[in-house]
PASEBA-1860 file (N, C-alpha, C; in nm, 3 decimals):
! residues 216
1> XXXXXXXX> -0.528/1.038/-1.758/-0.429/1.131/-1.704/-0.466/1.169/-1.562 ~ -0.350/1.196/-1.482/-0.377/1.216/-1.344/-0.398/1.350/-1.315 ~ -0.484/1.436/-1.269/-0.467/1.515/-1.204/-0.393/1.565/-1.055 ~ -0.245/1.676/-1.071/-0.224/1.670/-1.004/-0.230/1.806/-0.868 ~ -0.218/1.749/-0.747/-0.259/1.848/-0.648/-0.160/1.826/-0.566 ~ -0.160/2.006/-0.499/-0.076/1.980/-0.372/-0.112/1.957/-0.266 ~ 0.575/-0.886/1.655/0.682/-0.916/1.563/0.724/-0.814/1.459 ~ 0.822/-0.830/1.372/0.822/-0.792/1.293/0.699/-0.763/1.151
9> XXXXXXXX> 0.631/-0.882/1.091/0.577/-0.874/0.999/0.462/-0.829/1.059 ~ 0.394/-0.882/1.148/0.274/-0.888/1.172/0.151/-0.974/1.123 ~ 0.028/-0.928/1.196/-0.064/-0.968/1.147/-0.194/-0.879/1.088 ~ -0.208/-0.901/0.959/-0.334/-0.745/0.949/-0.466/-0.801/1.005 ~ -0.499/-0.904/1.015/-0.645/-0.937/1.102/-0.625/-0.892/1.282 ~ -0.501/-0.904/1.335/-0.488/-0.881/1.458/-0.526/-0.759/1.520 ~ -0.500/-0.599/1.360/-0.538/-0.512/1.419/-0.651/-0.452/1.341 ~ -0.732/-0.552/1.322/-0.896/-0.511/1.255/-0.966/-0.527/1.354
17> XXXXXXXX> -1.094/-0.524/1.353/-1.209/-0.521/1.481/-1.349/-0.554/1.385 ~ -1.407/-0.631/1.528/-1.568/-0.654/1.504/-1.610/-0.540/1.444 ~ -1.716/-0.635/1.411/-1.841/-0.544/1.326/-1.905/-0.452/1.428 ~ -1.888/-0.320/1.399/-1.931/-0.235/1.484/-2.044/-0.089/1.445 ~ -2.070/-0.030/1.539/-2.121/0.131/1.422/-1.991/0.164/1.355 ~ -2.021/0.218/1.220/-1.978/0.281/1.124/-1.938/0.363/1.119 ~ -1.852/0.450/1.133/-1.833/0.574/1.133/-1.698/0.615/0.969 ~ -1.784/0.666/0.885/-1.714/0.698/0.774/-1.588/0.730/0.766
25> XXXXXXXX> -1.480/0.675/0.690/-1.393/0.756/0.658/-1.367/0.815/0.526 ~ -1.395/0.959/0.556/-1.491/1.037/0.438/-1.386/1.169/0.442 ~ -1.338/1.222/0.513/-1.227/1.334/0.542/-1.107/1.302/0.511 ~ -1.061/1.375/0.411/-0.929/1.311/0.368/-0.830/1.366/0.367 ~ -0.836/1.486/0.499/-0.725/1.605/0.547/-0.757/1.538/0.703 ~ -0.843/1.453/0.743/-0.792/1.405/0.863/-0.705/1.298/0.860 ~ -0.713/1.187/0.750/-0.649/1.117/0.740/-0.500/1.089/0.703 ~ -0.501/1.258/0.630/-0.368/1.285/0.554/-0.264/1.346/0.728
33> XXXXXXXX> -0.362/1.403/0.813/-0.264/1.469/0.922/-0.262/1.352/0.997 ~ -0.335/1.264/0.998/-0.293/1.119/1.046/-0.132/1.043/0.983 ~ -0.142/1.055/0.884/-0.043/0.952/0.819/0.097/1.165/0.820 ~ 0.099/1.228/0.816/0.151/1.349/0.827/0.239/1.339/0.963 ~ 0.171/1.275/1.065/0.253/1.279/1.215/0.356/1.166/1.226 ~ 0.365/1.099/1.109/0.474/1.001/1.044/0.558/0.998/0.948 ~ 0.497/1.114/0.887/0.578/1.082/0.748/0.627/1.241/0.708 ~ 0.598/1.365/0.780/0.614/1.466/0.782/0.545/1.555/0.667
41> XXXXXXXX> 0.485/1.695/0.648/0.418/1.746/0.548/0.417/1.672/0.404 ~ 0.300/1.626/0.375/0.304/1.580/0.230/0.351/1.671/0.131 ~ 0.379/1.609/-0.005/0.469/1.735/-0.095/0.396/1.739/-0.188 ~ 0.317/1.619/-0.266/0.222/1.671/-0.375/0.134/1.547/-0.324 ~ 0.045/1.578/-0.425/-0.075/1.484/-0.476/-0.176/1.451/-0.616 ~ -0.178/1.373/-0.631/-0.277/1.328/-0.771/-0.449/1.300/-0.737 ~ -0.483/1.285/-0.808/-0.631/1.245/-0.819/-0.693/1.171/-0.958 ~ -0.760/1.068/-0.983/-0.841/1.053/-1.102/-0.977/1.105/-1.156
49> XXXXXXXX> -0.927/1.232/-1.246/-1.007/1.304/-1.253/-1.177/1.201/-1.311 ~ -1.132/1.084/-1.386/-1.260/0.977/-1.414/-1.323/0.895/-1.308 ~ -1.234/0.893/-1.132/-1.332/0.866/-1.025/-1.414/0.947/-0.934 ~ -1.467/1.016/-1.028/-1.628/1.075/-0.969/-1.584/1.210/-0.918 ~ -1.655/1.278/-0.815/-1.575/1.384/-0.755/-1.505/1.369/-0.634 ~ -1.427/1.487/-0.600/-1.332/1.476/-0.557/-1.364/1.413/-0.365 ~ -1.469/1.435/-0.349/-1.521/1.394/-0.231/-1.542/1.193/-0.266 ~ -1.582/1.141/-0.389/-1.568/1.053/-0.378/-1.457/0.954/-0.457
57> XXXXXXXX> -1.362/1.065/-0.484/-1.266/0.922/-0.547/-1.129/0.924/-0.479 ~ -1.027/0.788/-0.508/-0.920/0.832/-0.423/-0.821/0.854/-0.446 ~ -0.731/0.944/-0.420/-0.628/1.001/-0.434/-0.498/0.925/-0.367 ~ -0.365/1.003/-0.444/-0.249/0.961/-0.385/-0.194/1.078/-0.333 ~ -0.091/1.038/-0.240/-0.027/1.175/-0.172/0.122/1.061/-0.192 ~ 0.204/1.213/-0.168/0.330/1.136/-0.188/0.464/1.264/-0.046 ~ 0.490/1.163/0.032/0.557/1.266/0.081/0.704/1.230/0.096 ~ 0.775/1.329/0.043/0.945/1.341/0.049/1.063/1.262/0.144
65> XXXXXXXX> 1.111/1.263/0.101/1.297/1.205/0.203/1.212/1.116/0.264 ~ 1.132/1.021/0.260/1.099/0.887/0.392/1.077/0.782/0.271 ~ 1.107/0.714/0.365/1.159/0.648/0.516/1.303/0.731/0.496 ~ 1.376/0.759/0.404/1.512/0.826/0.428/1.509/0.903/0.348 ~ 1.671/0.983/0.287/1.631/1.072/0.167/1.667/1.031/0.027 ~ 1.624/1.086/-0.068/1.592/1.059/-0.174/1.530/0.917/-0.196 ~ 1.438/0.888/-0.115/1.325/0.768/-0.174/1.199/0.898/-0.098 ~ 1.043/0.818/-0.148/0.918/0.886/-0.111/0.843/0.726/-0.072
73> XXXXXXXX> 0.748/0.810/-0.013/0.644/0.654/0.037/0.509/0.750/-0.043 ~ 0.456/0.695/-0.088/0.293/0.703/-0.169/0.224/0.634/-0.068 ~ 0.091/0.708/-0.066/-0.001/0.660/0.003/-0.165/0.709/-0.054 ~ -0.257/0.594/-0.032/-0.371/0.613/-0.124/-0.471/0.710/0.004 ~ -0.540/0.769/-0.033/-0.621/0.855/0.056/-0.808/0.812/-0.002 ~ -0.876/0.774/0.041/-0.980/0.772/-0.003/-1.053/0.580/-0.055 ~ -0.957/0.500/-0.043/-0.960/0.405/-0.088/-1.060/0.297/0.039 ~ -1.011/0.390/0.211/-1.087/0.331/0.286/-1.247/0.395/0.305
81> XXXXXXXX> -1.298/0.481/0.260/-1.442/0.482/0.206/-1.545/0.352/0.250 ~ -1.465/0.285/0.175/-1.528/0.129/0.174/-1.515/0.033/0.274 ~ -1.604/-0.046/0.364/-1.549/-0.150/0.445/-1.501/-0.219/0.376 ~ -1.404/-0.321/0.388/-1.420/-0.471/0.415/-1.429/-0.580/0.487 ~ -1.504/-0.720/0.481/-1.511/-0.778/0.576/-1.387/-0.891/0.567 ~ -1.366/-0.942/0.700/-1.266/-1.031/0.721/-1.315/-1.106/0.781 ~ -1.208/-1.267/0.831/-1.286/-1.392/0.898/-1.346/-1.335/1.026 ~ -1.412/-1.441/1.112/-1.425/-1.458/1.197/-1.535/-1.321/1.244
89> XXXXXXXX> -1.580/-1.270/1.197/-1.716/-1.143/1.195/-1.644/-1.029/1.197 ~ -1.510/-0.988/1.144/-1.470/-0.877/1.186/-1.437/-0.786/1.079 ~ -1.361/-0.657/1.017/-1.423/-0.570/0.913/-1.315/-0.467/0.937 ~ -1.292/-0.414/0.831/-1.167/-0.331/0.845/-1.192/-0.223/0.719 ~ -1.096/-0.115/0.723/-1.114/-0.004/0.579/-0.960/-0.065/0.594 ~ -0.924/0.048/0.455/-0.808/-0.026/0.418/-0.733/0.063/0.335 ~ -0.592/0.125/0.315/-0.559/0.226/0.249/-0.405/0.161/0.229 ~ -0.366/0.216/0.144/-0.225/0.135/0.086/-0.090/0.235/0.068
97> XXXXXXXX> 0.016/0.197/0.129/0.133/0.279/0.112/0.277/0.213/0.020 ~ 0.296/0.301/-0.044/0.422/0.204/-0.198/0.530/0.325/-0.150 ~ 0.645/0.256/-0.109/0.773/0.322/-0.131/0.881/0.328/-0.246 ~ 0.951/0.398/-0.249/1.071/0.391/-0.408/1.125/0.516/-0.403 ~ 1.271/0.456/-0.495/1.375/0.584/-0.489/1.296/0.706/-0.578 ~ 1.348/0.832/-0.512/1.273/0.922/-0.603/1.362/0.965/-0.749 ~ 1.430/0.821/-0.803/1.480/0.805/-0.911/1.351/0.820/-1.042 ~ 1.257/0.713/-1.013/1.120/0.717/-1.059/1.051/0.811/-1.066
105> XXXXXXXX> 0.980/0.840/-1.173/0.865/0.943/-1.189/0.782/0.933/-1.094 ~ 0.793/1.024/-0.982/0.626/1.045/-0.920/0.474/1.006/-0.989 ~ 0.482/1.109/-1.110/0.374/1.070/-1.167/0.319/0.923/-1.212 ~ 0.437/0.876/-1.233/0.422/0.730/-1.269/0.354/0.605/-1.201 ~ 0.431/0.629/-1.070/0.459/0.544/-0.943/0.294/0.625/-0.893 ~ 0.222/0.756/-0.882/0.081/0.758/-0.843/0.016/0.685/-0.923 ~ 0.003/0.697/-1.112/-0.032/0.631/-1.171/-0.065/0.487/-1.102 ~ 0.061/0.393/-1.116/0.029/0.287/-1.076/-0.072/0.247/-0.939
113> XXXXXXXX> -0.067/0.359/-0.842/-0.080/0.325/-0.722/-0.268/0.344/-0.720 ~ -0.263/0.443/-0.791/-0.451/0.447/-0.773/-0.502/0.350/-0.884 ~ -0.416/0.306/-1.018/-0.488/0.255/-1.071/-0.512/0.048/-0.998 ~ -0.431/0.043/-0.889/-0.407/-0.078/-0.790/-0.498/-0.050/-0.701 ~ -0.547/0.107/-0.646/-0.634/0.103/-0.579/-0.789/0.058/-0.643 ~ -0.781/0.102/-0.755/-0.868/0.099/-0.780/-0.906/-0.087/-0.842 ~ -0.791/-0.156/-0.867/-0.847/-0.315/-0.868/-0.862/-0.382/-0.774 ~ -0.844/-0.341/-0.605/-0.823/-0.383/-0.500/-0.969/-0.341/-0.491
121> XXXXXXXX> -1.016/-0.200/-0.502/-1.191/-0.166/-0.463/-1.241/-0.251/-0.549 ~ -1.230/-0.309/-0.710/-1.347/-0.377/-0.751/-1.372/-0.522/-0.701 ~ -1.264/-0.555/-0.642/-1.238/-0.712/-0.578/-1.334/-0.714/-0.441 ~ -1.370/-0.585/-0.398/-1.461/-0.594/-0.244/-1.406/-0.680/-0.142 ~ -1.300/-0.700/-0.117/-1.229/-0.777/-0.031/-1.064/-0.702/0.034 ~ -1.043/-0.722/0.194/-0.921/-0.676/0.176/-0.800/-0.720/0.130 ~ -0.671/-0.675/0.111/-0.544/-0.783/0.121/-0.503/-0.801/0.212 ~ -0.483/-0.932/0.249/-0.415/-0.975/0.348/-0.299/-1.005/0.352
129> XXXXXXXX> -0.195/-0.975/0.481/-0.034/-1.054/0.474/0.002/-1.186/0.384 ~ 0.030/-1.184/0.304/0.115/-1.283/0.208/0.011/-1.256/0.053 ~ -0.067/-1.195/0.048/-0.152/-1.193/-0.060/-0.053/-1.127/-0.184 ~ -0.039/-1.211/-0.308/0.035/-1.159/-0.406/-0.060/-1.136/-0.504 ~ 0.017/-1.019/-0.600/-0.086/-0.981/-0.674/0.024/-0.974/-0.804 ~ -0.010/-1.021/-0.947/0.073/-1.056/-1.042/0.147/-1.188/-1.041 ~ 0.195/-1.188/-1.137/0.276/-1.133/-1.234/0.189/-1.047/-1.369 ~ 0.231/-0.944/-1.412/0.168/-0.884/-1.442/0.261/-0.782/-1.539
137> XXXXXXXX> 0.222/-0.636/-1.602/0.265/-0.608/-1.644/0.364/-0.491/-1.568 ~ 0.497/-0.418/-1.606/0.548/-0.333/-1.563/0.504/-0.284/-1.426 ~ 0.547/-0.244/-1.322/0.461/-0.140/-1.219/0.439/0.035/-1.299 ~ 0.568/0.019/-1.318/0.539/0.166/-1.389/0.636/0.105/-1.533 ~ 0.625/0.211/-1.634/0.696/0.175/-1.774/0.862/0.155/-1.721 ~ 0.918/0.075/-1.788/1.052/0.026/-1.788/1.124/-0.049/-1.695 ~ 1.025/-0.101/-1.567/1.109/-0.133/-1.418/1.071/-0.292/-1.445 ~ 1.169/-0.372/-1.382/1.132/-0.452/-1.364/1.069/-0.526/-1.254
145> XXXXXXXX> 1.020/-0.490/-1.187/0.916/-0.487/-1.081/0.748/-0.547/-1.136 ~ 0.696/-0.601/-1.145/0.549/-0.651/-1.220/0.466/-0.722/-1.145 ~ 0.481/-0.728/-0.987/0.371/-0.738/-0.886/0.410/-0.708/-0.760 ~ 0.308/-0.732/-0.671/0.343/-0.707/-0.541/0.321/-0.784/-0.414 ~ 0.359/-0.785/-0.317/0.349/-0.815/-0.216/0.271/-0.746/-0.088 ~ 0.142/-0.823/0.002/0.129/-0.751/0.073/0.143/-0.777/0.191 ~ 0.157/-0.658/0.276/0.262/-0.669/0.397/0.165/-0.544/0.521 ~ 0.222/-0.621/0.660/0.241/-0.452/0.767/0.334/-0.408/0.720
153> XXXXXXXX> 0.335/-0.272/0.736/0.443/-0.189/0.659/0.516/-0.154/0.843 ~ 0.632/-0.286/0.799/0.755/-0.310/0.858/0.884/-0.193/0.895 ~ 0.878/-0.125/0.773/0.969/-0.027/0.795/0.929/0.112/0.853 ~ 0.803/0.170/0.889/0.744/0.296/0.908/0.682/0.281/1.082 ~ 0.690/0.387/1.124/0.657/0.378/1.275/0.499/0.329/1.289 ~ 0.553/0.244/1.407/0.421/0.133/1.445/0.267/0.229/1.433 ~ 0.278/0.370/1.480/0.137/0.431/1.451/0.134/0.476/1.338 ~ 0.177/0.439/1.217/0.134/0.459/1.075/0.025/0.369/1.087
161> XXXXXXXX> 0.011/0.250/1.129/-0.067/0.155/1.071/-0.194/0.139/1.071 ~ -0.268/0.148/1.222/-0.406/0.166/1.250/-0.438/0.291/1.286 ~ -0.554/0.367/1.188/-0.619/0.505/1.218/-0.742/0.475/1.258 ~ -0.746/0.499/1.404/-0.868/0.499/1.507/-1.006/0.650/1.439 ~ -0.941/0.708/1.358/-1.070/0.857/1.349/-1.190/0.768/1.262 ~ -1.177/0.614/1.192/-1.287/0.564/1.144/-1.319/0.448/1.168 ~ -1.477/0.386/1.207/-1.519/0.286/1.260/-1.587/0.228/1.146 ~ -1.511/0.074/1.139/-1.376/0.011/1.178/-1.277/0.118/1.152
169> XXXXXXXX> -1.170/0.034/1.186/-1.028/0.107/1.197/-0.993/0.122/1.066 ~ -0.885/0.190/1.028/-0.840/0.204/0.905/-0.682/0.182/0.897 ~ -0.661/0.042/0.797/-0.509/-0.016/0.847/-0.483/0.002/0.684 ~ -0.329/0.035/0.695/-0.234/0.117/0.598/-0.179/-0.036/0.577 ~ -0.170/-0.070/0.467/-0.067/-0.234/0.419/0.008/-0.169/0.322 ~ 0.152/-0.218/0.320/0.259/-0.149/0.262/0.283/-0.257/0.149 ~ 0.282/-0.217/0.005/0.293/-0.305/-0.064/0.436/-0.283/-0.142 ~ 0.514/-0.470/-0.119/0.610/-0.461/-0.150/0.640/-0.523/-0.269
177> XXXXXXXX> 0.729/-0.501/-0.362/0.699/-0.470/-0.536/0.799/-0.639/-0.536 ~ 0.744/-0.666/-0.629/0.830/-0.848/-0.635/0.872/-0.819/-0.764 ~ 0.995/-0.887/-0.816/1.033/-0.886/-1.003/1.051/-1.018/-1.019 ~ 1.063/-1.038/-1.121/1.092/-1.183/-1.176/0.992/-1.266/-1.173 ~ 1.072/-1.406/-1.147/1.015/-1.492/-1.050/0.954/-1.507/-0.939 ~ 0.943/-1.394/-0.854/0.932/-1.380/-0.737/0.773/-1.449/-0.676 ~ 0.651/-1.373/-0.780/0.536/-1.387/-0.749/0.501/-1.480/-0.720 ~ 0.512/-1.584/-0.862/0.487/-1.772/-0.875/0.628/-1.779/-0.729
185> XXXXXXXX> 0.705/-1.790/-0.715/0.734/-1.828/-0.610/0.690/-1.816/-0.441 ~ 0.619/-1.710/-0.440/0.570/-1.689/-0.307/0.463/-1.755/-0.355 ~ 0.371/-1.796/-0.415/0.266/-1.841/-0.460/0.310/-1.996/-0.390 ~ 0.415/-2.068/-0.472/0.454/-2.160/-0.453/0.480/-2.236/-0.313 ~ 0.600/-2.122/-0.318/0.656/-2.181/-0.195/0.638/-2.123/0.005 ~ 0.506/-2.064/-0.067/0.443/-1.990/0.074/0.536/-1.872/0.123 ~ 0.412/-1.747/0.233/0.458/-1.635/0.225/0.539/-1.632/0.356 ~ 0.566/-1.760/0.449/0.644/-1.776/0.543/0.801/-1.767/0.463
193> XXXXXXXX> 0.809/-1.860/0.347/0.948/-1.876/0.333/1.013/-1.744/0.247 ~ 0.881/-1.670/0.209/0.952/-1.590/0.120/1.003/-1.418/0.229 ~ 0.903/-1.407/0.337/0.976/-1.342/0.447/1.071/-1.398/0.496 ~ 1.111/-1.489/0.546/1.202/-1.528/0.626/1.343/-1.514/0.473 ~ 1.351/-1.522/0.345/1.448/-1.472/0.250/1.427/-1.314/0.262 ~ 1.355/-1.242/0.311/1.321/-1.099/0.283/1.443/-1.086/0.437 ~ 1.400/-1.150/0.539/1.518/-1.118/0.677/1.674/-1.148/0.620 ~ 1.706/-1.282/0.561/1.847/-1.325/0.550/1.925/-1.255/0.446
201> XXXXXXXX> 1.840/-1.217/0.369/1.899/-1.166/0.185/1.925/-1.007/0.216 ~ 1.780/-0.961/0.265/1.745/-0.800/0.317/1.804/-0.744/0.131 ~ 1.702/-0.806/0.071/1.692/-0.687/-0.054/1.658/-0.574/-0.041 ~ 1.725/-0.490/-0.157/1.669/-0.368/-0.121/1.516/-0.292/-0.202 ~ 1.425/-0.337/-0.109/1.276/-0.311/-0.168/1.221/-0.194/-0.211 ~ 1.315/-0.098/-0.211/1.303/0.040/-0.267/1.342/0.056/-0.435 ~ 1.422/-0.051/-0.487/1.450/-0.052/-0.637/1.378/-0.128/-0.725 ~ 1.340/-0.093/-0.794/1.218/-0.154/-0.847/1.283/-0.217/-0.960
209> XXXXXXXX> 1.416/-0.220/-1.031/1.538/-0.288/-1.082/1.642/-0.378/-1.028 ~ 1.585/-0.418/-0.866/1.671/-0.512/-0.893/1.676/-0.636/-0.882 ~ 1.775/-0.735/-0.846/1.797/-0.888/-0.900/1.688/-0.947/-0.825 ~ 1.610/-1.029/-0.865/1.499/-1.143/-0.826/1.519/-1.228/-0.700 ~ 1.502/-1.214/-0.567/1.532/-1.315/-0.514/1.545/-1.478/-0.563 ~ 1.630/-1.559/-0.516/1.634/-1.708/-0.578/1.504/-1.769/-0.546 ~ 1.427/-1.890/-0.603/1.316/-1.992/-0.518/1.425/-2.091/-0.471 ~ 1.361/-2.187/-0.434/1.378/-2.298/-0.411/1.443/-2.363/-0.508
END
């Protein structure tokens, strides 16, 4: 149970950086007024009361009417703690933002989101642009939504993405929810062709019910 409290695509290696001094990201009211100057006062928040204390485990925040009204964007707080390393000698933290109509249970949609944070921390690695994760079970009970996609988060202002207050940087990837077929198909048919159907089709990635994009 949760405890609760109150180009276009890009590239996520482009805005990571060398291996450098360290500087923790350990404050999680700086990070929240970071992602706050985008997304406007957060409205609640969860925590897992079984990841340790509250200084070390990570939380979700969820804040109201955005990107428009009646949807919320979730965002994990605490998840960049951890480096990770990427090619070429360079190293990034890493924190994750899930949007959806606020048709869905909040509680649900945090549920899912820390318990993703938390298989993304045991993997010790970051996600990268096109990285799919599932097919799998439900995102939350009853949707048909059952993995995801990861992405720059395309729809939210360009300084959501990299938070300079921790060394390395700390980059926000917006994960976008796939149903069906979708997964094995980006799997398949690569994460070029399945953006370039995300531009022509322009599903709407906020419903976690609806129709499957076609493959090939």
């Amino acid at each position: 149970m949760l405890t609760h409290q109150s180009g276009f695509w890009g590239n996520i290696t482009e805005v990571a950086t060398e291996h450098a001094e360290q500087k923790p990201h350990s404050n999680y009211m700086i990070y929240i007024d970071h992602l706050e100057q985008y997304l406007g006062q957060l409205a609640e928040g969860w925590a897992d009361p079984e990841g340790g204390s509250i200084e070390e485990s990570a939380r979700v925040v969820r804040f109201a009417g955005q990107p428009f009204p009646e949807a919320s964007v979730y965002a994990t707080v605490g998840l960049g703690r951890t480096v990770v390393d990427l090619p070429r000698g360079r190293s990034m933290r890493q924190e994750l933002l899930f949007a959806t109509y606020d048709i869905y249970p909040a509680s649900e949609v945090a549920s899912f989101l820390l318990t993703f944070a938390g298989f993304v921390h045991s993997k010790g690695k970051a996600l990268l642009r096109g990285d799919v994760v599932g097919p799998s079970t439900s995102l939350i009970p009853g949707v048909a939504a059952n993995g995801v996609y990861a992405s720059m988060p395309a729809i939210f202002p360009d300084g959501i993405v990299k938070y300079l207050g921790s060394s390395p940087p700390t980059i926000a990837i917006w994960l976008i929810p796939l149903v069906g077929s979708e997964c094995e198909s980006v799997k398949k048919d690569g994460w070029d062709y399945f953006e370039n159907m995300l531009e022509t089709r322009n599903p709407d990635l906020f419903d976690l019910d609806r129709p499957p994009l076609l493959s090939k």
